[in-house]
C-alpha positions in Angstrom: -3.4 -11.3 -13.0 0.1 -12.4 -12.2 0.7 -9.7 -10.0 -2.7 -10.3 -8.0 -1.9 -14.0 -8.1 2.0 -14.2 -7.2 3.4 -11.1 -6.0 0.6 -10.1 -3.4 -1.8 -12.6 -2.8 1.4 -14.4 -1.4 2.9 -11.6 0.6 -1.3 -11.1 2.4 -0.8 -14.8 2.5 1.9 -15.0 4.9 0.3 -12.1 6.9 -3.0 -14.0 7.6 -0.5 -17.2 8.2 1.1 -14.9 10.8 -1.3 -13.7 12.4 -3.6 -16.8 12.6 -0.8 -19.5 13.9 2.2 -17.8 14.8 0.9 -15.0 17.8 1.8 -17.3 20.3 5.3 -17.5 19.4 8.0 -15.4 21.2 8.8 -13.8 18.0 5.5 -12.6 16.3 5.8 -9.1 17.6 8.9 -8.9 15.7 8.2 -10.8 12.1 4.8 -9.2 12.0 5.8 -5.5 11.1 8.2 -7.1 8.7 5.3 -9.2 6.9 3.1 -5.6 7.0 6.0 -3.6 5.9 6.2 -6.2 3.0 2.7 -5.9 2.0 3.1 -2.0 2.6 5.9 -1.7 -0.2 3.7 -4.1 -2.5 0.5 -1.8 -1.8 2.8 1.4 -2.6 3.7 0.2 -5.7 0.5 -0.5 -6.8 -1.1 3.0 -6.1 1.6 4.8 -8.4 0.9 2.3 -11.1 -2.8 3.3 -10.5 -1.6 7.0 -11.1 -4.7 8.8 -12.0 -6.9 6.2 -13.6 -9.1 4.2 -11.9 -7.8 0.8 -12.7 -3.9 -1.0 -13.0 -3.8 -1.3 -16.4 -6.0 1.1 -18.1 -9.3 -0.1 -18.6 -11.2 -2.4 -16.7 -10.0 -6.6 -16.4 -10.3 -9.5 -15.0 -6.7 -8.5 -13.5 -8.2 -5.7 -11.9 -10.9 -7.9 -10.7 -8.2 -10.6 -9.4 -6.7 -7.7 -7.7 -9.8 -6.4 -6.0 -9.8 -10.0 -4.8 -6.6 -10.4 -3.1 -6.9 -6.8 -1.6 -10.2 -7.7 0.1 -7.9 -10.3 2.6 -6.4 -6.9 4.0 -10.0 -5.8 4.9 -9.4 -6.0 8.7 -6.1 -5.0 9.0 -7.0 -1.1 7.4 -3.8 -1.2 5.2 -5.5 -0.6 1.9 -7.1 2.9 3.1 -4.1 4.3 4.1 -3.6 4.1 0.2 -6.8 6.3 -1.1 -6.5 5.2 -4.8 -6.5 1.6 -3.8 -9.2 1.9 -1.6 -11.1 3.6 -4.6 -9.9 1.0 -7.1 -11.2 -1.8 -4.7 -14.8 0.1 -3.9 -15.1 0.3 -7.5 -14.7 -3.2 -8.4 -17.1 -4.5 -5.1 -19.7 -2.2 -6.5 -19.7 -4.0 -10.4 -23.0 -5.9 -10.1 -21.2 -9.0 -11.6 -18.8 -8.4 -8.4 -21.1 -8.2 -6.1 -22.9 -11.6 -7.3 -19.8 -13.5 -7.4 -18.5 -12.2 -3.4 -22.4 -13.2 -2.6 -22.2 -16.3 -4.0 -18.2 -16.7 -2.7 -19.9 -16.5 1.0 -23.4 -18.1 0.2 -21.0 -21.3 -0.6 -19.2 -20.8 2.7 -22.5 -20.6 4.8 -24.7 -23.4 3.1 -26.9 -20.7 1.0 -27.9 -21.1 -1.9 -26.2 -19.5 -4.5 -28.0 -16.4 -6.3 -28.4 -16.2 -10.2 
């Protein structure tokens, strides 16, 4: 949870920050491939600590589910498929049926829905 919370969450953070505020400034086209080469490293890391399992830490968390969170910023930008065991670690979590209630009910809240048992 730390690790979804204060190592990457931050780093995807400054990215969306980035890309949202700063693209009119003279010097976005340069600190942005720093930001994504930042995020890049983090995502790298992660992937080998997946290995060969399907989650980060063995079995199935509410850190992996944290994770799965923070990931799901990066959905536009295409970084987590270039890393397949990511990509499979965060298509895994979506699909959980708990998952998929709590992102429904994340967006119902955003768009005046009510939110789903």
């Amino acid at each position: 949870m730390f690790a979804a919370l204060n190592t990457v969450e931050p780093a995807i953070v400054e990215r969306e920050a980035a890309v949202l505020l700063e693209g009119d400034k003279s010097w976005h086209k340069e600190r942005l491939p720093m930001l994504e080469q930042r995020i890049r490293d983090l995502l790298r890391a992660l992937a080998d600590r997946l290995r060969d399992g399907e989650w980060i830490d063995g079995a199935f968390s509410a850190g992996d589910l944290l994770m799965v969170t923070v990931l799901r910023r990066l959905e536009e930008s295409g970084m987590v498929s270039d890393y397949p065991k990511l990509a499979g670690c965060v298509a895994r979590g979506e699909a959980w049926p708990a998952c998929k209630r709590a992102f429904a009910n994340q967006l119902a809240v955003f768009a005046g829905h009510p939110i789903v048992d």
